[in-house]
Structures are given as C-alpha cells and as structure tokens.
C-alpha positions as protocol buffer text, in pm:
chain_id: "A"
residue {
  index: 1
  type: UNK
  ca { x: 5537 y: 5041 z: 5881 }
}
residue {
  index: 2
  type: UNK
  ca { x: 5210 y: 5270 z: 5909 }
}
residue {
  index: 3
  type: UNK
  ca { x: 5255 y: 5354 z: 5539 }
}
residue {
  index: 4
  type: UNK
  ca { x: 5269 y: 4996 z: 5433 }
}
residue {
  index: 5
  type: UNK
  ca { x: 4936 y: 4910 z: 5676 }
}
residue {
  index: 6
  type: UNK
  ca { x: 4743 y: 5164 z: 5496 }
}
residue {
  index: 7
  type: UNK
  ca { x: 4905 y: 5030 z: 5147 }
}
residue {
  index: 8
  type: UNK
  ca { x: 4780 y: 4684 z: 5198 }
}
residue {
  index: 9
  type: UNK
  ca { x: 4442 y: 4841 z: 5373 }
}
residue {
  index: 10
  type: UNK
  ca { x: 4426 y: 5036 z: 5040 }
}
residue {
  index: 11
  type: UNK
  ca { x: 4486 y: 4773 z: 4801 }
}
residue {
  index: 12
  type: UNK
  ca { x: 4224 y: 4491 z: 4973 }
}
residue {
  index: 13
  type: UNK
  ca { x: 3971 y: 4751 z: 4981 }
}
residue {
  index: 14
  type: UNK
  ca { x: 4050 y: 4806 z: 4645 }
}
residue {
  index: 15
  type: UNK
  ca { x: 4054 y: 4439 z: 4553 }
}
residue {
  index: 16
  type: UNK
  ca { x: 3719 y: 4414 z: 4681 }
}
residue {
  index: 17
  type: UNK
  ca { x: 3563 y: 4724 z: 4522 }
}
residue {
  index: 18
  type: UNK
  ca { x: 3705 y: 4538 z: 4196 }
}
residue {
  index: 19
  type: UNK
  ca { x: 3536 y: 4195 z: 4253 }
}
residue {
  index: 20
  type: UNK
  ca { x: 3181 y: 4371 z: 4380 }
}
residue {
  index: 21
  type: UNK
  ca { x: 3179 y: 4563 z: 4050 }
}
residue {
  index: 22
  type: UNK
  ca { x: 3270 y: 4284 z: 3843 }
}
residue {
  index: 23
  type: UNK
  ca { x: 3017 y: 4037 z: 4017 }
}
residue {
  index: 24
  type: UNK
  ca { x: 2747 y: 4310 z: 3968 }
}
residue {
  index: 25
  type: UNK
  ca { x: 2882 y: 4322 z: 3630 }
}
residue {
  index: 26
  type: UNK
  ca { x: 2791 y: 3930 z: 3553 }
}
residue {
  index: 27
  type: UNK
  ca { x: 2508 y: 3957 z: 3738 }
}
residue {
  index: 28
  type: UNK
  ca { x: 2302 y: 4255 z: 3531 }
}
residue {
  index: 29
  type: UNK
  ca { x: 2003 y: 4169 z: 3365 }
}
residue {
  index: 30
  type: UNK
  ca { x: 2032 y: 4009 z: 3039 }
}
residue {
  index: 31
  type: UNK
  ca { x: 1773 y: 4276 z: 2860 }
}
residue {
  index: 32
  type: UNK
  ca { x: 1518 y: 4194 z: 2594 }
}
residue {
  index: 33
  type: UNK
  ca { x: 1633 y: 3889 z: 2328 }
}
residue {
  index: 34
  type: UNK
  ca { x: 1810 y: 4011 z: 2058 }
}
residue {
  index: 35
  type: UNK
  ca { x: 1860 y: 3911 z: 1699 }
}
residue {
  index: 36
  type: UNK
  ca { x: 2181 y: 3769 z: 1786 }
}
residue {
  index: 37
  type: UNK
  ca { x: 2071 y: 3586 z: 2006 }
}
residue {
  index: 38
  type: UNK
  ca { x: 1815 y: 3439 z: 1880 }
}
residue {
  index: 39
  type: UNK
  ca { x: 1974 y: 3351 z: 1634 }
}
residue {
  index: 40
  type: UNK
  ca { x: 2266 y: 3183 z: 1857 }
}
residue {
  index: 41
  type: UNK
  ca { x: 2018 y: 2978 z: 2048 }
}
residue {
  index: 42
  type: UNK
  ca { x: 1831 y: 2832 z: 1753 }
}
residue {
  index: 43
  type: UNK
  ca { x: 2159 y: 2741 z: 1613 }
}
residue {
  index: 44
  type: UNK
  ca { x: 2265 y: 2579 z: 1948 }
}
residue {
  index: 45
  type: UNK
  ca { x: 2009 y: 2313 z: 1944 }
}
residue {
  index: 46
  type: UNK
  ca { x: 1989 y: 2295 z: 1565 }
}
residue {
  index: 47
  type: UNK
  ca { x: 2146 y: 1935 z: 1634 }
}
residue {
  index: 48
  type: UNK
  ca { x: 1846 y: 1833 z: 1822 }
}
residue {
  index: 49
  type: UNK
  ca { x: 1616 y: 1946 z: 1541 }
}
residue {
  index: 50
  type: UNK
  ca { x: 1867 y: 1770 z: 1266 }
}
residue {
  index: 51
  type: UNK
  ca { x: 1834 y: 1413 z: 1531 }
}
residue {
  index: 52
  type: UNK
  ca { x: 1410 y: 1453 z: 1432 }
}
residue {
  index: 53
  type: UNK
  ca { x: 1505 y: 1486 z: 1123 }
}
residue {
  index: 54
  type: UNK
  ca { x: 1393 y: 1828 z: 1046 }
}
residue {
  index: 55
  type: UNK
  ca { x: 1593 y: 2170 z: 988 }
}
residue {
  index: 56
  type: UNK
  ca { x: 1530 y: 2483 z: 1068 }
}
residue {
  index: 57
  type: UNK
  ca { x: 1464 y: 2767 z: 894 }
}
residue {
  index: 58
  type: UNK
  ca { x: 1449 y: 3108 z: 1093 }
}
residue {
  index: 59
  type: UNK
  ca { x: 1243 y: 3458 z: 936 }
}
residue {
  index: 60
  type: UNK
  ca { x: 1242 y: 3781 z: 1104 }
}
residue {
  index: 61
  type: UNK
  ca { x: 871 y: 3823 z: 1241 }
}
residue {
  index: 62
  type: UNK
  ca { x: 832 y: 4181 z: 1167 }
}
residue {
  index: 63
  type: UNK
  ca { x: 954 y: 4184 z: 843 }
}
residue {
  index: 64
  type: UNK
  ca { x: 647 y: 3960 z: 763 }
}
residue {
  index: 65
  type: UNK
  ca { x: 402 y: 4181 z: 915 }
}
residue {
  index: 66
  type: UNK
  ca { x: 352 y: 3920 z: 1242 }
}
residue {
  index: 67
  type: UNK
  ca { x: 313 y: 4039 z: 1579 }
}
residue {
  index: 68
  type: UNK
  ca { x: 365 y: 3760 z: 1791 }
}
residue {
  index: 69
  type: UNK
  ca { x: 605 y: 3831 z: 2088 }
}
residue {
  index: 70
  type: UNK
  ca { x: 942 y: 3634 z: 2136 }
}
residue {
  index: 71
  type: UNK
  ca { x: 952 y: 3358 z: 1869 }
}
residue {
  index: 72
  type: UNK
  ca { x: 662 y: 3149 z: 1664 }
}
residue {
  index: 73
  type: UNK
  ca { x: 662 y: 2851 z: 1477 }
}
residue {
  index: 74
  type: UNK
  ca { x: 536 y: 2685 z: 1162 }
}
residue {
  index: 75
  type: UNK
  ca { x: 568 y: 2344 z: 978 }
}
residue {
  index: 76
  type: UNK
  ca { x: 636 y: 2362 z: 643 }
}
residue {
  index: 77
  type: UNK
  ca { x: 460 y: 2079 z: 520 }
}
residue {
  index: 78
  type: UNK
  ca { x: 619 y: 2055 z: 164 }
}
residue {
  index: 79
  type: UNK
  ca { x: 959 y: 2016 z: 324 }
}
residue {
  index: 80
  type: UNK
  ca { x: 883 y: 1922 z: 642 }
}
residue {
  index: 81
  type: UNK
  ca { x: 1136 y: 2223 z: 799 }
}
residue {
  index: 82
  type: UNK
  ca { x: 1039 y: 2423 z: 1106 }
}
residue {
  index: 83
  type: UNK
  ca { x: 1005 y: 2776 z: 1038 }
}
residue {
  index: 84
  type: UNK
  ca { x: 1080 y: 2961 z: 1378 }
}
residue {
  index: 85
  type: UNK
  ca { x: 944 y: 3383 z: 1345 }
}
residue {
  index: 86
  type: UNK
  ca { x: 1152 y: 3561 z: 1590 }
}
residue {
  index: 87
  type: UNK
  ca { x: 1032 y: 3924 z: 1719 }
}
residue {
  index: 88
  type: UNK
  ca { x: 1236 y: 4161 z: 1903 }
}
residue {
  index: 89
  type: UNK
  ca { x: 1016 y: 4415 z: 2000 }
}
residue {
  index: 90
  type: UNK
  ca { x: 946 y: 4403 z: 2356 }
}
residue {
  index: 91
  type: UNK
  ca { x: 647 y: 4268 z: 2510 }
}
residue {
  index: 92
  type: UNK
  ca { x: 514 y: 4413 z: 2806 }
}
residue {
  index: 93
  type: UNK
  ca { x: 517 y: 4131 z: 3096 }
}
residue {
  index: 94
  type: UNK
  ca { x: 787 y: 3947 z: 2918 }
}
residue {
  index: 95
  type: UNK
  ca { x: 1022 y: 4287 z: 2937 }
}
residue {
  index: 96
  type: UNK
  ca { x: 950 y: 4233 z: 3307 }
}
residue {
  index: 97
  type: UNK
  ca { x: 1065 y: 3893 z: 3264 }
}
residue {
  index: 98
  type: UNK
  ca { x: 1366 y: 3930 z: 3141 }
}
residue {
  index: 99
  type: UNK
  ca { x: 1451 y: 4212 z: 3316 }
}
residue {
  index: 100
  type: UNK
  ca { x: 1515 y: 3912 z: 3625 }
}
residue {
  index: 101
  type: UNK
  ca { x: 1730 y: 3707 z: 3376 }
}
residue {
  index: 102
  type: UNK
  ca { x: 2132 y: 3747 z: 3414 }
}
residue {
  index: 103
  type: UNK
  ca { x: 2387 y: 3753 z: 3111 }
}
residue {
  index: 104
  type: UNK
  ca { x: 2464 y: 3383 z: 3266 }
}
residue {
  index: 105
  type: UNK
  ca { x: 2117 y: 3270 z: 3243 }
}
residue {
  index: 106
  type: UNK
  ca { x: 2006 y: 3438 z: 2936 }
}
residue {
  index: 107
  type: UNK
  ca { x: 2154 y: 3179 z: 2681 }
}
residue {
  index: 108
  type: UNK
  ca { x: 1993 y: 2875 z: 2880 }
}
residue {
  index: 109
  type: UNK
  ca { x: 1669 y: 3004 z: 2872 }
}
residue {
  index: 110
  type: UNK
  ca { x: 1669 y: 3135 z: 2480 }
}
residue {
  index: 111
  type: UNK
  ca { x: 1767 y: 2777 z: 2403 }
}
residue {
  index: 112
  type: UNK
  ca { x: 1485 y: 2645 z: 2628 }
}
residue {
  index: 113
  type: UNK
  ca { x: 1211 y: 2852 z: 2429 }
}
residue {
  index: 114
  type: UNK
  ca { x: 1401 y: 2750 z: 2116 }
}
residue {
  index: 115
  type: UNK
  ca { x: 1345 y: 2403 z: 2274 }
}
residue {
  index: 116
  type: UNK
  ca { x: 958 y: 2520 z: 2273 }
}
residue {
  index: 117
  type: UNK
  ca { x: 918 y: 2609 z: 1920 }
}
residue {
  index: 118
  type: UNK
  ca { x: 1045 y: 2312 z: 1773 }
}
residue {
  index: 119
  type: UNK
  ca { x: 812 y: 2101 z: 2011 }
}
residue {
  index: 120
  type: UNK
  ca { x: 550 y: 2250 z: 1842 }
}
residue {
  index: 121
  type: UNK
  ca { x: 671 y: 2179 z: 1475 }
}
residue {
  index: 122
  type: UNK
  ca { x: 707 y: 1815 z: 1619 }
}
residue {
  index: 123
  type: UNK
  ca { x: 364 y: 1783 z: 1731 }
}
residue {
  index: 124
  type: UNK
  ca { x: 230 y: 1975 z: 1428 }
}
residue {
  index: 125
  type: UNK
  ca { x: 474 y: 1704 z: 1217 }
}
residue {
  index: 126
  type: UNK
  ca { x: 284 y: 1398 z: 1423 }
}
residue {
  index: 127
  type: UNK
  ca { x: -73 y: 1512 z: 1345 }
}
residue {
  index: 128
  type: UNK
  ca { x: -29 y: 1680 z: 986 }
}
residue {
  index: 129
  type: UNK
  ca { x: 192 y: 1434 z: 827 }
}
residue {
  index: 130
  type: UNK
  ca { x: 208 y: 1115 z: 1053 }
}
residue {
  index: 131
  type: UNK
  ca { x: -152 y: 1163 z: 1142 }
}
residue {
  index: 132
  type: UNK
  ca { x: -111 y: 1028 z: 1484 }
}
residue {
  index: 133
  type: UNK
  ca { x: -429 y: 1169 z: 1611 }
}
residue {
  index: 134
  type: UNK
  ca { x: -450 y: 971 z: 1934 }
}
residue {
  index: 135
  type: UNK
  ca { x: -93 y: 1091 z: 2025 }
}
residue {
  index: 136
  type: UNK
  ca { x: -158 y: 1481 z: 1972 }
}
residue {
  index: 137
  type: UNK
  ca { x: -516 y: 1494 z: 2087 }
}
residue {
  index: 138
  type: UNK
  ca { x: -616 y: 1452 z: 2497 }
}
residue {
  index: 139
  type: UNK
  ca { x: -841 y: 1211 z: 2616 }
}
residue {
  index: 140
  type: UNK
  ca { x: -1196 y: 1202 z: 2499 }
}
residue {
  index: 141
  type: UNK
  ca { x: -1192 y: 1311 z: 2110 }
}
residue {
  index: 142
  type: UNK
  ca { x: -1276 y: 1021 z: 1842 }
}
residue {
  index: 143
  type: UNK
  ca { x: -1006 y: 889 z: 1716 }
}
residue {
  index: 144
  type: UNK
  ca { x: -1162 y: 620 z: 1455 }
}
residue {
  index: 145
  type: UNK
  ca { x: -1285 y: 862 z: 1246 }
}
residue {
  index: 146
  type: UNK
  ca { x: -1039 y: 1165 z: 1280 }
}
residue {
  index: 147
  type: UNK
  ca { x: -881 y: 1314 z: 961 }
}
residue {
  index: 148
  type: UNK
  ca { x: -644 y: 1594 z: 860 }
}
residue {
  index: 149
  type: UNK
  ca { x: -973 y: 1850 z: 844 }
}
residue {
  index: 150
  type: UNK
  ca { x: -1187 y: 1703 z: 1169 }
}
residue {
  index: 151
  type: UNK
  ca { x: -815 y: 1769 z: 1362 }
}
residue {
  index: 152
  type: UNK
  ca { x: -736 y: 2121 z: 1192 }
}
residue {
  index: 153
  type: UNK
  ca { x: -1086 y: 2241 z: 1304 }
}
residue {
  index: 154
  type: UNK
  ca { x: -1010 y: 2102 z: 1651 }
}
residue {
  index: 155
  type: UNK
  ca { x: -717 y: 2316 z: 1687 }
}
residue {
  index: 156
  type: UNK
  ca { x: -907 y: 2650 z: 1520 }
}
residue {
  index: 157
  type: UNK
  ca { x: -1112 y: 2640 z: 1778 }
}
residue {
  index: 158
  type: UNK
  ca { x: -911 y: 2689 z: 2050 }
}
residue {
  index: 159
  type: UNK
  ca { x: -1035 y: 2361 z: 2217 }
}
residue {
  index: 160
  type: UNK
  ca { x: -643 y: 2178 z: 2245 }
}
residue {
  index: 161
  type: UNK
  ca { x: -421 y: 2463 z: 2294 }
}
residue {
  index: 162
  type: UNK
  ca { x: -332 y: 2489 z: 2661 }
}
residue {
  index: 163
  type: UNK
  ca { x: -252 y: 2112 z: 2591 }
}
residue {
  index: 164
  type: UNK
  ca { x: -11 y: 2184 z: 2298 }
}
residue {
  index: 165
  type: UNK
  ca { x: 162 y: 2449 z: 2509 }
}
residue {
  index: 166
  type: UNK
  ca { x: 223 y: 2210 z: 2766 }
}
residue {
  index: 167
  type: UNK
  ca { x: 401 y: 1965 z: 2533 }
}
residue {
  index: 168
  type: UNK
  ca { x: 619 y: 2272 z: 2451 }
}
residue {
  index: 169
  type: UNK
  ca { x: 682 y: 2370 z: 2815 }
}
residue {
  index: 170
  type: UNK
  ca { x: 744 y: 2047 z: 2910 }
}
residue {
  index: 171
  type: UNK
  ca { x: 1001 y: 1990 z: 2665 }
}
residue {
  index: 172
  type: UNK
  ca { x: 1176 y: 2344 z: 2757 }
}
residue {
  index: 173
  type: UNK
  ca { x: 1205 y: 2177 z: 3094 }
}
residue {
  index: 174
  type: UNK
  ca { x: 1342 y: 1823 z: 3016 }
}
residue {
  index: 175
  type: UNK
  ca { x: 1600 y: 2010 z: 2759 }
}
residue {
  index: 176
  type: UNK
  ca { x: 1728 y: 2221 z: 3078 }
}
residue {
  index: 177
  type: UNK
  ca { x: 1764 y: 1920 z: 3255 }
}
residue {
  index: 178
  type: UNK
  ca { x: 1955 y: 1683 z: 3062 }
}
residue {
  index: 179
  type: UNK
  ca { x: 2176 y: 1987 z: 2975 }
}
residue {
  index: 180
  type: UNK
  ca { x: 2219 y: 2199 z: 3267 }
}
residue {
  index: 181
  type: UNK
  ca { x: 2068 y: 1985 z: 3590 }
}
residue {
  index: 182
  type: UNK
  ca { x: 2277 y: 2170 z: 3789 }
}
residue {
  index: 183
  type: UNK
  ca { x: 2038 y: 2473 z: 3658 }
}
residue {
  index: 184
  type: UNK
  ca { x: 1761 y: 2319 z: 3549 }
}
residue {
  index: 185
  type: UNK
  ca { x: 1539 y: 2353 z: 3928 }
}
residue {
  index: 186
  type: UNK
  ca { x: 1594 y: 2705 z: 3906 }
}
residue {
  index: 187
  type: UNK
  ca { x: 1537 y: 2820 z: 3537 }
}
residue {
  index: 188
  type: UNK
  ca { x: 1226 y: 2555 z: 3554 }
}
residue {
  index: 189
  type: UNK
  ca { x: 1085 y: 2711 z: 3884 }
}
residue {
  index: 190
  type: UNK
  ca { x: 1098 y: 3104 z: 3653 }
}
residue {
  index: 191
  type: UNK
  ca { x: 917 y: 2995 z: 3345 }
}
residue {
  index: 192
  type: UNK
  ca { x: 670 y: 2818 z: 3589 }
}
residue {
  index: 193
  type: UNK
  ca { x: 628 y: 3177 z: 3766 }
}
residue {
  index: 194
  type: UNK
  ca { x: 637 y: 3369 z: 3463 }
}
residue {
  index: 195
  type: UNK
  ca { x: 351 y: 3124 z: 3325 }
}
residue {
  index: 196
  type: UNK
  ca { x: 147 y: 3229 z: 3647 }
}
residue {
  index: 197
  type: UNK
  ca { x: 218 y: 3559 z: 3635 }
}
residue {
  index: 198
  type: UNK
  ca { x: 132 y: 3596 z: 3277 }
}
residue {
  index: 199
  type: UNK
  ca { x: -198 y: 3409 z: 3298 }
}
residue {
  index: 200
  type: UNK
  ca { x: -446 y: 3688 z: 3312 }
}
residue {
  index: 201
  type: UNK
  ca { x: -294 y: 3801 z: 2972 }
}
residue {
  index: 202
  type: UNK
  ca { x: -237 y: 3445 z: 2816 }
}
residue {
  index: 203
  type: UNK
  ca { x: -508 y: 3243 z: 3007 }
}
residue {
  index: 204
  type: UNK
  ca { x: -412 y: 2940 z: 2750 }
}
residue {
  index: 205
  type: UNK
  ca { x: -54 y: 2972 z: 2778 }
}
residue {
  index: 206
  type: UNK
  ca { x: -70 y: 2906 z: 3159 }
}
residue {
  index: 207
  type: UNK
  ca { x: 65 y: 2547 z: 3181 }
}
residue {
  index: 208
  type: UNK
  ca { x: 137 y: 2498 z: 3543 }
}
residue {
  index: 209
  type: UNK
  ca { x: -124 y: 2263 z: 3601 }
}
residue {
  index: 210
  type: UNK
  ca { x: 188 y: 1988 z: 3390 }
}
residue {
  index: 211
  type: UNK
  ca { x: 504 y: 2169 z: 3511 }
}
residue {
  index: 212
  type: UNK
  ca { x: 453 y: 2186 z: 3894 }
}
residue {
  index: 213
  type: UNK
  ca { x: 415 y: 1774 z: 3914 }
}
residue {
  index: 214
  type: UNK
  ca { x: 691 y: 1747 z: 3622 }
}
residue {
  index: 215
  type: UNK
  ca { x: 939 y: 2018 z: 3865 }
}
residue {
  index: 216
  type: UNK
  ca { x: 831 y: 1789 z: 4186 }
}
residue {
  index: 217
  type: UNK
  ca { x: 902 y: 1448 z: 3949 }
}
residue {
  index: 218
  type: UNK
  ca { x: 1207 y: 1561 z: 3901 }
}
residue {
  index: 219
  type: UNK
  ca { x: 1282 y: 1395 z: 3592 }
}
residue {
  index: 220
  type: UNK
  ca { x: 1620 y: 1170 z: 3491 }
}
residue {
  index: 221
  type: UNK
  ca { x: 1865 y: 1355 z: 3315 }
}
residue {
  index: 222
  type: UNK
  ca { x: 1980 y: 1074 z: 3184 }
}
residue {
  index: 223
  type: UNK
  ca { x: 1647 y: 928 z: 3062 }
}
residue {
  index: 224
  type: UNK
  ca { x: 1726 y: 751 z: 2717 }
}
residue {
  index: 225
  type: UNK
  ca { x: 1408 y: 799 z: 2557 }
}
residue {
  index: 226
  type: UNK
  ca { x: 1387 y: 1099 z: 2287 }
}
residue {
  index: 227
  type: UNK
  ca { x: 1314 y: 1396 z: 2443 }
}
residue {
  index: 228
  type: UNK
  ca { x: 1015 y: 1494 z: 2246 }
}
residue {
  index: 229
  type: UNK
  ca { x: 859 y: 1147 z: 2313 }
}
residue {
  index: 230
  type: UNK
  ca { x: 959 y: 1189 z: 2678 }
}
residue {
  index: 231
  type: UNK
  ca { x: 766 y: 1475 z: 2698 }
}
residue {
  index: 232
  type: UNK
  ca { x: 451 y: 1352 z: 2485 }
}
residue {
  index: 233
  type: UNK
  ca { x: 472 y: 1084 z: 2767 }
}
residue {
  index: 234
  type: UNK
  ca { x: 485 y: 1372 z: 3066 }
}
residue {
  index: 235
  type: UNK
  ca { x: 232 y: 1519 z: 2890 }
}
residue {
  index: 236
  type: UNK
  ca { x: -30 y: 1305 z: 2936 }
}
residue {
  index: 237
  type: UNK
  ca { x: 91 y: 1154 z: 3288 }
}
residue {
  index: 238
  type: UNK
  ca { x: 65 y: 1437 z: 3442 }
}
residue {
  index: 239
  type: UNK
  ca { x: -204 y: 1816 z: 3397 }
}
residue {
  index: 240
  type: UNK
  ca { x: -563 y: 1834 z: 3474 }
}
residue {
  index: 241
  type: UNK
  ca { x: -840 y: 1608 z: 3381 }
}
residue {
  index: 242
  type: UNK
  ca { x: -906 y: 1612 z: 3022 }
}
residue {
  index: 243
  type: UNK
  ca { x: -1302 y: 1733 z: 3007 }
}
residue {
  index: 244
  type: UNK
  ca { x: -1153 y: 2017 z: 3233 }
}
residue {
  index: 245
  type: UNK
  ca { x: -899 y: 2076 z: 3022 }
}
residue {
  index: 246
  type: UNK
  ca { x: -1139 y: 2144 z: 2714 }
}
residue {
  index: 247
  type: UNK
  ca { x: -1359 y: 2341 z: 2976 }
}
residue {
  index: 248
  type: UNK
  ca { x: -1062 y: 2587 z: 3065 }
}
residue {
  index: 249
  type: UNK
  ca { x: -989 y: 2640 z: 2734 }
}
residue {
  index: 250
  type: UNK
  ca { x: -1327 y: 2700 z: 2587 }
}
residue {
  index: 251
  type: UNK
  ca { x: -1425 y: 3066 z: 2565 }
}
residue {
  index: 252
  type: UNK
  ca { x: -1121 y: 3200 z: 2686 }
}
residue {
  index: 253
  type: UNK
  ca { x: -916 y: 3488 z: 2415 }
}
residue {
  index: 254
  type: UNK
  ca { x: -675 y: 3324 z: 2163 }
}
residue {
  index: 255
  type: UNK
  ca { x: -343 y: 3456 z: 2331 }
}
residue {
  index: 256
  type: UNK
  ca { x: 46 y: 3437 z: 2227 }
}
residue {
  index: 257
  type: UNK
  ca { x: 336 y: 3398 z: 2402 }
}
residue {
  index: 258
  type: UNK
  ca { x: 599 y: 3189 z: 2306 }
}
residue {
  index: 259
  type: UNK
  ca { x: 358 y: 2976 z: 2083 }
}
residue {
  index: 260
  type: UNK
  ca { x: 342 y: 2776 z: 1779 }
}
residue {
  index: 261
  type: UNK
  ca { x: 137 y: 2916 z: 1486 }
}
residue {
  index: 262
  type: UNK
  ca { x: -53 y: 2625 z: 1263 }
}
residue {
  index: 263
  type: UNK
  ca { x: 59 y: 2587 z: 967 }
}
residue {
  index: 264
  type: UNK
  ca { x: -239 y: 2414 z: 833 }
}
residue {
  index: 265
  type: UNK
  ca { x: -259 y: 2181 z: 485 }
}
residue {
  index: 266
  type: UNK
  ca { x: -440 y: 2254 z: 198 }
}
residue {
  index: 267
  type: UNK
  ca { x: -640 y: 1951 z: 178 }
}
C-alpha cells in the first residue's frame, strides 16, 4: 500500500514536471523574425492584398544592399504590386522586442506588420496613382493646386511621416481585431509600448498619439467597411492637431522601423 502511495506520489509529480516544462516550452520567446516567417505571414494576408487589388511581391533586403530593420515597402507604379523588403538581421530595441513575444504570439504580430507594409503601398497607391491628395495629406496643405511633384516633395521632407505611420499602425491594429479580438487588446497594448519605448530612436515612428484613443475606442470587429478605409477614417478622427503634427515632425532625424519606403514617379 506504501509502495503504491509513493507510485502515484511519483507519477503526479511527474505529470506535473511534464506539463511545467511543456508550458515553458510554448511559452519561450519567439526570437528574431525569420525568413520563413516572413515569408509565411506575407503569404497569410496575401488575400487581403489580392481584395485591393494588388499582389505582392517580396525581395530579400540585404541582398539589395538596404538596411532597413524588419520589413519595407514600395509601390511599383508600372504594375501597381507592393514590393515588401524583408531584413533579418537584428535590430537593437526590436531584438528586445521580440525577445517578449511567445511562439503563440509571434505569427499574429508578423501578420500585423505585414498588415503595416501593405498600408503603406495603399496610401502610396491613393496619392501616386489615384491622386487623392486630400485623403493622404492632414489638415492644412492646399489641395486645389496639389500635383504628383508638390505631394512627392511633401513627403521628402519629412513633413507627413508620423501621419503615414499612423495609417499603418492603425491598420496593424484593426487587422488584429477583426481576426483575433480575443487577442487583439493585448498584442495592440505591445506595439503601442514598443512605439513608446522606441521613440527616442524613431521619434517619427512614435504613433501613440492615434493608437491610445483607437485601443480605448475599441473598434467593431465586425465593422463592414474595408479595412484600409476604416483606418484612413481612424486616422484622421483621432491623433494630435494637425499644425502640431507638422511641428513634431519638422526637424526631427528621418528614422526606420517598420516603415514604408517611397517609391516615387518619374514625372
């Protein structure tokens, strides 16, 4: 009878043992993006890009001599496709990160960023080939008089891209919420802190001035507008004022991030 105690003592303590090294298992750090999955997340929404009416074409960053961290975008403008550059050298401040991401997580949140990239092709799309100046550019430019060069040299300067980035962020977050809500507070509420935490190094990249009132909004997840145009909407309900935007982003560094690199016309 002793014997069998200390058998069943023995095998619960055992069981145990098992389940805490398994649940420390899942619950490891995911590690810095890789290839794979990069490539796994871009093809994971690549049904959301095809729904714009774009595809997606996807170039290893260092193997064209770009630096960027994480993943970078361009529109092709002869085919309309949106190049996505993804880097897999580690970043310092994003290796920190990621280091707080789980296995569980990590998917969710490449597809989110993948989310990001394309919202810049959009945008880029809207302004470059649409020319819907008055839906890419904040409050107080000229629209009457605004062409393809007047816009290009607005975005060279630096003066619009805090407000870009937000329109990427934003749609990061609506994606996580109309695909995981059961996720979405808590994946939104880390790429919020990482944007904080990361502002000293990417001053323009810092967009929590649109995703704290978007997390407190709490938006539908079953909103049936497009989710780009939802979050051109978001964008402009919610942020700073607009002359303080343009004052925040005047004379601050050009920075990167996860960011979308102009890919400006010839004309």
């Amino acid at each position: 009878m002793g014997d069998q105690i200390m058998a069943e003592k023995w095998f619960a303590a055992f069981g145990m043992a098992l389940l805490a090294a398994l649940w420390t298992h899942d619950a490891q750090a995911a590690g810095y993006p890789t290839e794979s999955q990069f490539r796994r997340a871009l093809d994971d929404i690549a049904d959301l890009v095809r729904a714009e009416g774009m595809r997606l074409e996807v170039v290893d960053a260092q193997q064209q001599g770009m630096t960027r961290p994480l993943l970078s975008t361009g529109l092709d403008l002869g085919t309309e496709s949106c190049v996505v550059f993804f880097n897999t050298r580690p970043e310092d401040g994003l290796t920190q990160f990621f280091a707080g991401i789980g296995q569980d997580d990590m998917p969710l949140l490449l597809r989110a960023i993948a989310v990001h990239e394309v919202a810049h092709c959009i945008e880029q799309r809207e302004a470059y080939v649409r020319r819907r100046f008055d839906k890419v550019l904040p409050d107080g430019y000229p629209l009457h008089d605004m062409t393809l060069q007047g816009y290009a040299s607005v975005v060279k300067s630096g003066a619009v891209e805090t407000w870009g980035e937000a329109l990427a962020d934003i749609s990061s977050l609506l994606y996580l919420k109309r695909t995981v809500p059961k996720q979405w507070l808590d994946l939104a509420r880390r790429i919020r802190a990482m944007r904080r935490e990361l502002a000293d190094k990417w001053p323009r990249h810092d967009t929590t001035a649109w995703l704290d009132p978007l997390i407190a909004a709490d938006p539908d997840s079953h909103d049936k507008r497009g989710l780009f145009e939802a979050a051109f909407q978001y964008r402009r309900q919610f942020g700073p004022g607009e002359s303080a935007q343009v004052r925040h982003d005047s004379g601050t560094q050009r920075s990167a991030g996860f960011s979308g690199a102009m890919s400006l016309p010839d004309r």
